[in-house]
Structure formats: C-alpha cells, structure tokens
N, C-alpha and C positions, 0 to 999 in steps of 0.2 A: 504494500500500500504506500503511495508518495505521501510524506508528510507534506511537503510543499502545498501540499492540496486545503488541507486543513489547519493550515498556521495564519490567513488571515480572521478564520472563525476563535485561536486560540487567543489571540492577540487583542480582538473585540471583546471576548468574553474578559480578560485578563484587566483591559482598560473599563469598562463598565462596572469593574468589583472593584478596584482603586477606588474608581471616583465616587462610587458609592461611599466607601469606608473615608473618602478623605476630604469630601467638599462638606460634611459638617463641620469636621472641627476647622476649617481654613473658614469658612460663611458663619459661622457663630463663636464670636469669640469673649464675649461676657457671660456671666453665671444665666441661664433661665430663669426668669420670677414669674413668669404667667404660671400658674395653676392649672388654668386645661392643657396647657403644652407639656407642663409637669407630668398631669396624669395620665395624658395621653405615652406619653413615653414610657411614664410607669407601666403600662400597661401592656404595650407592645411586645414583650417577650413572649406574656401570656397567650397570648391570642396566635401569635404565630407557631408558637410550640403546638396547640390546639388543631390548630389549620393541618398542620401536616401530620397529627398523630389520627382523627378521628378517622377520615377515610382508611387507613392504613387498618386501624379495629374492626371495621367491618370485611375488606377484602384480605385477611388474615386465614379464616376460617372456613371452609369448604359451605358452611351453611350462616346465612345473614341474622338469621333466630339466634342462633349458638353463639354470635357474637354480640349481639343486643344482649344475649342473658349474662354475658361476662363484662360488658359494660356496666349494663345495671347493676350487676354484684359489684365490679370497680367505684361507681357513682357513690350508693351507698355503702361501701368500707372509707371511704376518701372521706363522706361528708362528717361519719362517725371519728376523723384523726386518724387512721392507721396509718401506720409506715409504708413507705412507698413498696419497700418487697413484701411486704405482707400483701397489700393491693395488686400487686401482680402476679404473685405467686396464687392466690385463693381465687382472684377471676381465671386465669388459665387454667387451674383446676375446674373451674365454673364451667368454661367452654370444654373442656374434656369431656366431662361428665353429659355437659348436654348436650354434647356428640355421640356418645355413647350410647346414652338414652331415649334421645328424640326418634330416633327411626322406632323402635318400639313402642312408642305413644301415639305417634304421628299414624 
C-alpha cells in the first residue's frame, strides 16, 4: 500500500487535533468568570464520556433486552453509590444471566 497516498489525510487529521487542543489556550487567556461557560465546561467530560459509552451498551450484546436489563441493573447500582467495579462487574453478570435465561422465557 503507498503511504504517499494517505499522508495528506494524516496531516489534516494531525492539524485539526492541534488546533483543536491549542487555539483555547492561545484565544482565552484570562481566568473564566461566567458561570454558564463555567458549567458548561464542567460538564462537558460528562456528557461526552456518555455519548460514546451508551451506544456501545446496547450493541455489546447479541440481544438489545439483555442489555437494557444490565443497564438498568448499572443505573440502579450507580444511583445506590456503588463502586465502579462493582457496577460493572454485577451488570455483566446481569447481561449473562439474561442471556442465559431469556430464550427460555421468551
């Protein structure tokens, strides 16, 4: 395969993730004091980590039930505080078990 080929697409990609990471701190150079721009920012890890994890829970699983029901168990273990391995370790058991089971119910 010629790299020649594919080193202008490497070089766009490579400039586009610089300037991403470096035209904030070069364009804002005093502290933040707005409060929606505060929280808005605050916020943003969350929501992206969300973005890319939910789909990924559903097409995980050979069946879309089996993963709603290790979600659900995830949701409420999370809401209840539990540890993050504990929350993954008893939903995957969750989705096990209602793989297991469901064709016999179903």
């Amino acid at each position: 395969m010629d790299f020649m080929k594919f080193l202008p697409y490497l070089v766009a990609c490579a400039l586009v993730t610089y300037l991403v990471r470096m035209l904030p701190m070069v364009l804002v150079r005093k502290k933040i004091e707005n409060r929606f721009v505060l929280s808005f920012l605050h916020y943003v890890p969350y929501s992206v980590l969300t973005v890319m994890t939910i789909p990924d829970i559903f097409y995980a699983s050979s069946n879309p039930i089996c993963a709603a029901i290790g979600f659900g168990v995830a949701l409420v273990l999370a809401f209840f505080d539990r540890g993050l391995m504990q929350v993954a370790a008893i939903s995957c058991g969750a989705v096990l078990a209602a793989e297991l089971l469901l064709p016999y119910i179903l």
